[in-house]
Structure formats: structure tokens, C-alpha cells
C-alpha positions in Angstrom: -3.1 1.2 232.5 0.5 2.7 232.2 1.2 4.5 229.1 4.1 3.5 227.0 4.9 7.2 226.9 5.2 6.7 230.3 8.8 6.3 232.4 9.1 4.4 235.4 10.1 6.4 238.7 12.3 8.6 236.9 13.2 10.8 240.3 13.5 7.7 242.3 16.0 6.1 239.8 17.5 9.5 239.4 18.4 9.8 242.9 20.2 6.6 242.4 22.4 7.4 239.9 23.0 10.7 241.1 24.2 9.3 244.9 26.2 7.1 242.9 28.0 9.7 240.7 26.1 8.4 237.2 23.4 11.4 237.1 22.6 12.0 233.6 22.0 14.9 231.5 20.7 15.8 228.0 21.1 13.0 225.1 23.0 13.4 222.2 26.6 13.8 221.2 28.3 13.2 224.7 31.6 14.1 226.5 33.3 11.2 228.5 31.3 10.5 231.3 28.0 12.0 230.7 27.3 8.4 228.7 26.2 6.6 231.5 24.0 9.4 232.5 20.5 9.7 232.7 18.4 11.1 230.3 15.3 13.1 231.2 12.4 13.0 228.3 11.0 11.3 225.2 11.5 11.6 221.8 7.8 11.7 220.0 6.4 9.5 221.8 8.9 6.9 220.9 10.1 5.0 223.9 13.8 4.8 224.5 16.0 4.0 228.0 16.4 7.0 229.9 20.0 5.6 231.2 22.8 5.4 228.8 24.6 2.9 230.2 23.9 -1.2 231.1 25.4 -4.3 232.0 24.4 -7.0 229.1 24.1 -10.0 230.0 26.2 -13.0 227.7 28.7 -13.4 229.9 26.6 -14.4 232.8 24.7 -17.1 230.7 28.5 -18.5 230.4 29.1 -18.0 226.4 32.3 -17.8 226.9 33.3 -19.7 230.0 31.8 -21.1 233.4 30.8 -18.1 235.8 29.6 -19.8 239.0 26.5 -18.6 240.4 28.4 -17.1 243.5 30.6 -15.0 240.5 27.8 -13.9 238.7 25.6 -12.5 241.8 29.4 -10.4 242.8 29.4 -9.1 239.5 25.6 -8.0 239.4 26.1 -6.6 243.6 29.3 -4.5 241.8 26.9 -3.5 239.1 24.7 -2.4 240.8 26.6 -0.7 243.7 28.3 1.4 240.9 25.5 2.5 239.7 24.3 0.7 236.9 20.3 0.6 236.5 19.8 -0.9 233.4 20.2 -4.7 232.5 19.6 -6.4 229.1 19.0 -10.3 229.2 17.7 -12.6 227.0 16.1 -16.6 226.9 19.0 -17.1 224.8 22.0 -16.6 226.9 22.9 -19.7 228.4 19.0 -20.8 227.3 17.5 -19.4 230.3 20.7 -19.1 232.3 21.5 -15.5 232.3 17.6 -14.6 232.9 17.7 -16.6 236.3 20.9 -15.0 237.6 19.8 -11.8 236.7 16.3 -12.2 238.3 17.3 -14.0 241.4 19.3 -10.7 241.9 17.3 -8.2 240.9 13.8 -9.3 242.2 14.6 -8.0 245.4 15.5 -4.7 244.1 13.0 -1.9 243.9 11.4 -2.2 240.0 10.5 1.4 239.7 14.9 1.9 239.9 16.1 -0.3 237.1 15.8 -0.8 233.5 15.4 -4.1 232.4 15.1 -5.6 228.1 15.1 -9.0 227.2 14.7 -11.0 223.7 11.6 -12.6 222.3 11.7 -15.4 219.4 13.4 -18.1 221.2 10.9 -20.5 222.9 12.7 -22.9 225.8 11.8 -26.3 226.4 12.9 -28.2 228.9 13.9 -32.1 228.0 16.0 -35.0 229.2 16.9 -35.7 225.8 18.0 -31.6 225.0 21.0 -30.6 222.9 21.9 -27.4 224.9 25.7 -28.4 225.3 25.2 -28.0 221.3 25.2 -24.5 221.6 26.2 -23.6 225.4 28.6 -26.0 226.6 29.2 -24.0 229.5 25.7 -23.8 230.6 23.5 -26.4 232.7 20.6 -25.8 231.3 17.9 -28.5 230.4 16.7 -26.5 227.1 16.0 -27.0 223.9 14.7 -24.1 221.4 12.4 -23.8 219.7 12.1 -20.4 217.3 9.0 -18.6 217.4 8.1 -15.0 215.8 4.3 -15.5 215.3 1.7 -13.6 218.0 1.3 -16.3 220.2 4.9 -16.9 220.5 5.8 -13.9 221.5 3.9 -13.2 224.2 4.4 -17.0 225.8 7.9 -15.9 225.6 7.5 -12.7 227.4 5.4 -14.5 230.2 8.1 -17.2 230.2 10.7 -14.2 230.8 9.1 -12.7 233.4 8.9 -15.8 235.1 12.2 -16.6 235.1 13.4 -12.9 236.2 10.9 -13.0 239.1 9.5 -9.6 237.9 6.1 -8.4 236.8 7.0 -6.1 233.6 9.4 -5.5 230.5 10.8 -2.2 229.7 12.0 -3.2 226.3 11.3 -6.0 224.0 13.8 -6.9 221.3 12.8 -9.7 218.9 16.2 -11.7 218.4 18.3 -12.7 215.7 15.9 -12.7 212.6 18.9 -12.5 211.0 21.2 -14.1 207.7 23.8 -14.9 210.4 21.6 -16.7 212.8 22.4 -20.7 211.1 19.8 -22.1 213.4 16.9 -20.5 212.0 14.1 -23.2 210.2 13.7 -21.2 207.0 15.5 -18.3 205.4 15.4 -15.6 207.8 13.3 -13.3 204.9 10.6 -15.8 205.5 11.4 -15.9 209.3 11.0 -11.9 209.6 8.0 -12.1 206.9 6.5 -14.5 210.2 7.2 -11.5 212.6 6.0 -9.4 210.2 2.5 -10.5 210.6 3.1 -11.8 214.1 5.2 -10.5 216.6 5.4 -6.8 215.8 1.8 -6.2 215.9 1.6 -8.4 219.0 4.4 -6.3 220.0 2.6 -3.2 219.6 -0.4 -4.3 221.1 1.5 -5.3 224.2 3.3 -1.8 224.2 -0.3 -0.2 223.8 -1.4 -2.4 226.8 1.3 -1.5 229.2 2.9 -4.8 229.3 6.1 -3.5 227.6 7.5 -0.1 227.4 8.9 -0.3 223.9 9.9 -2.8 221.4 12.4 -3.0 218.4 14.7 -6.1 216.7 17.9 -7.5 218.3 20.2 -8.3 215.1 24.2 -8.5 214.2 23.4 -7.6 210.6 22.0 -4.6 208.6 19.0 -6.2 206.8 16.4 -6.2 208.9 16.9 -2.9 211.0 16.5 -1.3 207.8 13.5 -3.7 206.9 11.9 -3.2 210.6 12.4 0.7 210.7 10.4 1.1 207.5 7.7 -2.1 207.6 6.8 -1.8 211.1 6.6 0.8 214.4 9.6 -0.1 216.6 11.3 2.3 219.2 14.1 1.3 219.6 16.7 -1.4 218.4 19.7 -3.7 219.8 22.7 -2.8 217.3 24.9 -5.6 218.0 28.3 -6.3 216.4 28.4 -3.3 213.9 29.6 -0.3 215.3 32.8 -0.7 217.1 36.1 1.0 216.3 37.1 -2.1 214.7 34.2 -2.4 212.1 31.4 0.4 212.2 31.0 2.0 208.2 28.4 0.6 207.3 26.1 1.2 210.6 27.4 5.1 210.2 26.6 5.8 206.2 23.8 3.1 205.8 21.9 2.6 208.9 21.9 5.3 211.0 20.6 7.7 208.1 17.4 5.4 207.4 16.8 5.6 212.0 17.3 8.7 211.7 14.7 9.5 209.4 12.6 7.1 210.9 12.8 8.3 214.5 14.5 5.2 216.2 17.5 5.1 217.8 20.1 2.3 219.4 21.1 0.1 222.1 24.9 -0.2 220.9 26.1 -4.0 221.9 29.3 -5.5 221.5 31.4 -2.5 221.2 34.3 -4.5 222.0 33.8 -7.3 219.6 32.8 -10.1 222.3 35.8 -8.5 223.7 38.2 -8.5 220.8 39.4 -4.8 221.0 40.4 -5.7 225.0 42.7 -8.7 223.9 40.5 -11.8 224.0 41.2 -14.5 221.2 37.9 -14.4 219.7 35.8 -11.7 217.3 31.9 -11.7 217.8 30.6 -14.9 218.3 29.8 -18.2 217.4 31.4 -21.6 217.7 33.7 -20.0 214.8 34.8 -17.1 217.0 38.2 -17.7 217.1 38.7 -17.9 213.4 39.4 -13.8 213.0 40.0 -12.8 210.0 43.6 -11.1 209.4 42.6 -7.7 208.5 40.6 -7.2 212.1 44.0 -8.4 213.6 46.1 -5.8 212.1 43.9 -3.6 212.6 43.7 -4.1 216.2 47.4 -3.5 216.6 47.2 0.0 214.7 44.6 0.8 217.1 47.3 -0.2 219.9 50.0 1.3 218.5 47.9 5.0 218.9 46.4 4.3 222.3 50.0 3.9 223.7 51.2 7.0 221.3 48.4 9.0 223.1 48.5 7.2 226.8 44.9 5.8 226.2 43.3 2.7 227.2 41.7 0.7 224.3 39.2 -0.2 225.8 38.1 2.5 227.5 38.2 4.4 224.2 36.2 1.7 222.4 33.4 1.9 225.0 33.3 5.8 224.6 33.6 5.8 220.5 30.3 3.7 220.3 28.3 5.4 222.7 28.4 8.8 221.3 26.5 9.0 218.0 23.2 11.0 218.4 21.3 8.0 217.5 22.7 5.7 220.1 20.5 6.0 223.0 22.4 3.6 225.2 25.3 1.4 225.4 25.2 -1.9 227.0 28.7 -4.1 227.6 28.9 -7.6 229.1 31.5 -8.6 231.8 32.0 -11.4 233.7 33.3 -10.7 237.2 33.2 -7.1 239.2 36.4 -6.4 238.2 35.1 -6.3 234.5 32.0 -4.7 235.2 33.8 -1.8 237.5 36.4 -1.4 234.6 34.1 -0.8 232.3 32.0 1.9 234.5 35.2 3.6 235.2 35.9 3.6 231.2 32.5 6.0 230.5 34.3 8.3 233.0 37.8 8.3 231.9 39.1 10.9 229.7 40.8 10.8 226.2 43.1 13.0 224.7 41.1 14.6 221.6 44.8 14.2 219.6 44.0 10.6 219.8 41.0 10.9 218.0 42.6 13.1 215.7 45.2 10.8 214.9 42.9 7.7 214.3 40.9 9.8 211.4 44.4 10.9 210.2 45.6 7.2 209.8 42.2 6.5 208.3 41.4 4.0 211.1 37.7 5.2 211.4 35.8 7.0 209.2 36.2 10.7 208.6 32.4 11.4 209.3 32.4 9.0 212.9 31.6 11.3 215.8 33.7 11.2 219.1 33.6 12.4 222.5 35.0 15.6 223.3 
């Protein structure tokens, strides 16, 4: 039985990264382009990714927009030919979409070389009658959910998971969305994670215990319960999504990183870019109210703008580098949709930035004077 303490074919995945010019060194407070790297140890016994760097996987369920097959598989080839070993997914995204594009590419690969975390909570069913256009318009899929944080659940969804990806293990499990913004939820989500509570996260750490998974933590776009699942239960690790970005990232910095910290958990940082706000698209986070941004994020966009041209820096690039470099982000993970995104953003952990830039933001007061970044 593998240990969760455990890493899978560290030199072999090593050698990967390093022949593609992502080798990693020591975690922590990073310089541009040593965020994609590798890291090499554990934290006390607490499982985290060992690469700092992954593609996400929205965009390829079709959130946003219809990705052919053909255009997903070139995006994942480009991925992966840059470099990039470690893949988030989830039942979710596209309601099973994303999971079958990513496993009908990566199957093939060698499993000790990759990194791979998907989402449990969200139970598909297949119907004539479903209502997935409802939520994924873009997506064929023949779904309905059905939410589900109780023990059983859990582990029918992972087994549903790794059927659809084609593979036989988990590295990371994050239970998805138990959160006030999630409208689709049956009840309250307090009564929801009170369900996990007594349900998934043992399960979870049972499973962990077992070998099945590496590590396990919550998936959320809200505060609440990260701080409620870093002090009521044992994760290792948990998806921030949506709260620290250069647009919006105060609260994550003064309320929940000091409660991980003393907790021993750190972060897979999603949405960086907002859904891809920060890099110009007309939407902010999601949801089929996206596009309703509110003024304040707008303006603040163009400040941001105004400095990276002042300073010769790319947005973007800048955005990608400023959430990946607290000490308690263990990884970043951004989303694209064709290899032109996805090889963008790989070039972005690499790039460099002038530090005047960063001086300049703090001086405007358009990120907090306590925010760490790279130099």
C-alpha cells in the first residue's frame, strides 16, 4: 500500500521538467521562473504538489465557449510538450467533459510523470430528459447533477472520475463548491458542509490513509469554509479559487492565509486572472452573471494597465506571477483554451518584471502593502 507521505516517481518526473527547462527548486517566496518548478520534499507529512505549476481545466469542459475535441487534445499535446505535469479537472466542467479530454490524453502518458486533482461532490447522471445546457450550453454532455458530500458519495464519485480519465489513482482530491456562492446547492451550504463534515472528509481521510488518494482538501470561491475545513477537519491542501488575484486578494492575504498558516495547509491558487478578466475578456469569475462586472474591478483594471505600460510589463504575465508567490501557495494552476494560451501562459512564469513595477502598484495603493512579490 503507497503511503500518502509518499510522491510518485519524483526523479522520473523530474527529468521531465528539467529536459523541458521547468526543473524546480526549493518552495516558498519565488523569483520569476522558479514558479513552475519542482519542488523536492514534504511539509509534515502533509501532502502538497511537488510542481508549482498546472493547466486547469474549465476551459476544456467549454465554460466559456465550444473547444472542439481536435482543439482541446492541441492544447493538452502543447501543455504537455512545454512541460507542464500537473492537471486539475473536475466532474463539473462541462459535467464530465473536461475529465474525458483530459483522460483520453493523458492515459497514454506514463502516470508516475504527471500530477493529476479532480473534484468530488458532484454526482453525474446520465438522462434523455437532462438539463445540462442549463448550466453548460457549450457542452454535449447527457448529465444531470446530483450533489453529494456524504461517504458514499464521495467515493462513487472518485471511482466515476477515474473512469472517465482512464487512470487508476488521484493525487489530490478537492470537495467542490460547498460554498454561499454555489446557487445550486439543495440546502444552505452550512448544512451542506455540516454533510461533508460527517461524510466526505473522513471518507476522504480514509481513502488518503488507503493509498487511493494522495491528499485531500476543499475547492471553494469564498472564505467560509477554508477557514471552517482547516480547523474542523485534516485537509492538505486546498483549491483557492477567485480570491487572490491582483484585482481582488485582501482578504485571502490578512484573513486566510494566517489561519493555513497556522494550520499547516497551503494553496492551489485558481483563477488568478479572474476567468480571464485581468487579460481583457468581458467577463469577471463566473457564472451565467459573469459579465455583469462591477465598476470598481473595471477601473481598477485600467490602473493596473496604465502601470504595466509605464513599466513595459505584460498584465498578464504579472498577474500569473503575483499569485503564485505567497509562501503558502504551493501551486498555481491557470486554464487556457488553445496552445497559444497555454504556451503564453508557461512563458509568463518565466518572464521577468521590473521590481519598480511592483513598487509602484504598492505606491498607488493597488495591492496591499503586506502582498509579497517576485523578485
Amino acid at each position: 500500500m503507497t503511503s500518502r507521505r509518499d510522491f510518485i516517481g519524483v526523479a522520473t518526473a523530474g527529468y521531465a521538467l528539467a529536459t523541458s527547462g521547468l526543473m524546480a527548486a526549493a518552495p516558498g517566496l519565488a523569483a520569476p521562473g522558479d514558479v513552475t518548478q519542482r519542488v523536492t520534499g514534504q511539509r509534515s507529512g502533509k501532502y502538497v504538489p511537488p510542481i508549482r505549476f498546472g493547466l486547469g481545466g474549465v476551459p476544456l469542459g467549454n465554460e466559456f465557449d465550444v473547444i472542439t475535441d481536435e482543439e482541446a487534445y492541441k492544447t493538452l499535446d502543447a501543455a504537455w510538450s512545454a512541460g507542464v505535469r500537473y492537471y486539475d479537472v473536475s466532474p463539473w466542467y462541462g459535467l464530465g467533459l473536461a475529465e474525458r479530454r483530459f483522460g483520453y490524453y493523458l492515459h497514454n502518458k506514463n502516470r508516475d510523470e504527471y500530477i493529476l486533482s479532480s473534484k468530488v461532490g458532484k454526482l453525474l447522471k446520465a438522462s434523455r430528459q437532462n438539463d445540462a445546457k442549463s448550466n453548460f450550453p457549450f457542452s454535449p454532455s447527457p448529465n444531470n447533477v446530483v450533489f453529494d458530500y456524504t461517504a458514499d458519495g464521495v467515493r462513487r464519485s472518485v471511482e466515476d472520475s477515474l473512469q472517465r480519465l482512464g487512470v487508476s489513482n488521484l493525487d489530490i482530491v478537492f470537495v467542490h463548491d460547498i460554498s454561499s456562492d454555489n446557487k445550486l446547492l439543495p440546502t444552505p451550504w452550512q448544512q451542506q458542509f455540516e454533510i461533508a463534515l460527517k461524510g466526505a472528509f473522513p471518507a476522504l481521510d480514509r481513502m488518503r490513509a488507503e493509498g487511493i488518494i494522495r491528499g485531500w482538501g476543499i475547492g471553494v470561491n469564498t472564505p467560509e469554509p477554508i477557514l471552517r475545513v482547516v480547523q474542523e477537519a485534516d485537509p492538505d491542501i486546498c483549491l483557492l479559487a477567485s480570491q487572490y488575484s491582483l484585482i481582488d486578494h485582501a482578504n485571502a492575504l490578512n484573513r486566510i492565509f494566517p489561519v493555513a498558516r497556522q494550520h499547516n495547509v497551503k494553496f492551489v491558487i485558481g483563477s488568478s486572472l479572474n476567468a480571464g478578466f485581468i487579460s481583457g475578456s468581458p467577463r469577471y469569475n463566473y457564472g451565467k452573471n459573469s459579465w455583469d462586472i462591477p465598476r470598481k474591478y473595471i477601473e481598477k483594471r485600467e490602473k493596473l494597465r496604465a502601470v504595466a505600460a509605464q513599466y513595459g510589463a505584460d498584465l498578464r504575465t504579472a498577474a500569473l506571477q503575483f499569485s503564485a508567490v505567497p509562501d503558502v501557495a504551493a501551486a498555481l494552476i491557470v486554464g487556457a483554451r488553445s496552445e497559444e494560451q497555454v504556451l503564453a501562459d508557461v512563458t509568463s512564469m518565466q518572464a521577468r518584471i521590473p521590481p519598480e513595477f511592483w513598487a509602484e502598484l504598492k505606491r498607488q495603493r493597488l495591492i496591499e502593502q503586506n502582498a509579497p512579490t517576485p523578485g
